[in-house]
C-alpha positions as CSV (number, residue, x, y, z in Angstrom):
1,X,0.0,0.0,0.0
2,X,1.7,3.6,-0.8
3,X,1.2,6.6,0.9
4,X,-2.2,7.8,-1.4
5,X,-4.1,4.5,-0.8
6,X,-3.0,4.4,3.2
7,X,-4.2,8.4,3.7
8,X,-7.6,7.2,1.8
9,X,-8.0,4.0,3.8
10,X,-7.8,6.2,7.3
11,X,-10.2,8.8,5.7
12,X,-12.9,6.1,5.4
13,X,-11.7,4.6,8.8
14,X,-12.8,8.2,9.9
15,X,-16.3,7.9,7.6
16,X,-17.0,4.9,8.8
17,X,-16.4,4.8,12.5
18,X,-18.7,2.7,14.5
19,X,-19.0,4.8,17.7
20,X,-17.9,8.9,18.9
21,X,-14.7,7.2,20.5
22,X,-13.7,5.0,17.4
23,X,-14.4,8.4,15.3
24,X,-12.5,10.9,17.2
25,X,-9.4,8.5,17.3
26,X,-9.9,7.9,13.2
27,X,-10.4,12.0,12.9
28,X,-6.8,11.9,14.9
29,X,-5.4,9.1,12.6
30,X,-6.5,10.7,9.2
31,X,-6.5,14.0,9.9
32,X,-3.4,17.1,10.8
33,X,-5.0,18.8,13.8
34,X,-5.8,22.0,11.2
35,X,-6.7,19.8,8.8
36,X,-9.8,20.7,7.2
37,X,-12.8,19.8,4.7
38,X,-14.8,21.2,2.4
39,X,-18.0,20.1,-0.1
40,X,-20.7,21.6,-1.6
41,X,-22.8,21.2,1.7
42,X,-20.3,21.0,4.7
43,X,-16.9,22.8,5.7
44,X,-14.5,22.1,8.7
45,X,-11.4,22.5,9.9
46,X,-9.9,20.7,13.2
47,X,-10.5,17.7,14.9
48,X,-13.7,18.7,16.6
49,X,-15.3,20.7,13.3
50,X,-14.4,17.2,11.4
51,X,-15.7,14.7,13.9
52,X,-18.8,16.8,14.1
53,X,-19.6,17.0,10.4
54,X,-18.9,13.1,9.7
55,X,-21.5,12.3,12.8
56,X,-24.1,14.2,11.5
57,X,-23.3,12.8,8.2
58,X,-23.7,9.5,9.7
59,X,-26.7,10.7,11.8
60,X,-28.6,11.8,8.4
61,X,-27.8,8.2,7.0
62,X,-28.0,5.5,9.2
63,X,-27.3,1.9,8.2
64,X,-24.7,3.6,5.1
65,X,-21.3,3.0,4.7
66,X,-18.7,4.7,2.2
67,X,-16.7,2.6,0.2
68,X,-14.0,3.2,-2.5
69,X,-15.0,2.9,-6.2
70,X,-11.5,2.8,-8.3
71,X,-7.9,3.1,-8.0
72,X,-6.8,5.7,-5.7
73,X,-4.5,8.0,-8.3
74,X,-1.8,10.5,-6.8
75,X,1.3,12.4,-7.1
76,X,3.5,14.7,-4.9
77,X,1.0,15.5,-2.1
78,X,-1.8,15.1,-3.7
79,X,-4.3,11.8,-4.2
80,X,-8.0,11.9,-5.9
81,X,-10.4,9.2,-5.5
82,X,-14.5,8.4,-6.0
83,X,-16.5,6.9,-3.4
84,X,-20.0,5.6,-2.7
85,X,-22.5,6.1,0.0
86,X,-23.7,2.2,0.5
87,X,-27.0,1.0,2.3
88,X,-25.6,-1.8,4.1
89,X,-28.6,-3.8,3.6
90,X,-29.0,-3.5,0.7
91,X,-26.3,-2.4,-1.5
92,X,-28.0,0.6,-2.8
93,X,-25.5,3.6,-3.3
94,X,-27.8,6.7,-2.8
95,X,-24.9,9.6,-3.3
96,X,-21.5,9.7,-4.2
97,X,-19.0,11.8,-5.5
98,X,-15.1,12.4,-5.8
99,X,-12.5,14.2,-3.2
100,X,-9.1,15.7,-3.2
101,X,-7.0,15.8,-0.5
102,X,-3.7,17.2,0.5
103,X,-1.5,15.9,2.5
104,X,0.7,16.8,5.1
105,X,4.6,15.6,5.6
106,X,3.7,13.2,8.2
107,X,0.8,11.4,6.0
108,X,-2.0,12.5,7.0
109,X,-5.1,14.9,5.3
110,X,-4.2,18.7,5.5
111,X,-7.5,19.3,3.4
112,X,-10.3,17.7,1.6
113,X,-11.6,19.0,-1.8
114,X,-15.2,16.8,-1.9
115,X,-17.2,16.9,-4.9
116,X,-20.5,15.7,-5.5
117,X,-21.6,13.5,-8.5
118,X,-25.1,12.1,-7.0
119,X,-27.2,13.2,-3.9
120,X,-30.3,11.7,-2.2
121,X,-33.2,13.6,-3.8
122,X,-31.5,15.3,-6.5
């Protein structure tokens, strides 16, 4: 695994954390502590803005996972990836889009370019 594909792999770690105290240690993990976010719907910066939007994110969609669709594809300190809002149950992928990050010497996100291709309702 290279450096894109393990920053992506903590970022859904962080997307898809099971509990506040398995999210706040992925936020931590993924995340530089100014490390920020920003879609057409949400914007944060720091560990508490970031664990805040992905819980209500979660909140709005319970029972939903994201998951990867693709090769992770990235240069210098930069990696681009799509992604998929699943229904567990199901298998149903009501959104997803495509995201950007930056990263930081150390590895982890120093901000989040999200993009979206397909919304709930839309």
């Amino acid at each position: 695994m290279n450096t894109y594909e393990a920053a992506v792999e903590r970022y859904f770690a962080a997307w898809n954390a099971p509990d506040a105290a398995s999210l706040a240690k992925a936020v931590a993990a993924a995340w530089t502590e100014e490390g920020s976010y920003t879609d057409p719907l949400a914007q944060a910066t720091g560990h508490q803005e970031l664990t805040a939007t992905i819980r209500a994110a979660q909140e709005q969609f319970p029972g939903c996972a994201f998951r990867l669709t693709g090769a992770v594809d990235g240069h210098h300190d930069i990696a681009r990836f799509s992604w998929e809002l699943v229904v567990t149950a199901d298998g149903l992928a009501p959104a997803a889009g495509s995201d950007v990050l930056t990263l930081a010497d150390d590895g982890r996100i120093a901000s989040v370019k999200g993009f979206l291709d397909r919304v709930p309702g839309a």
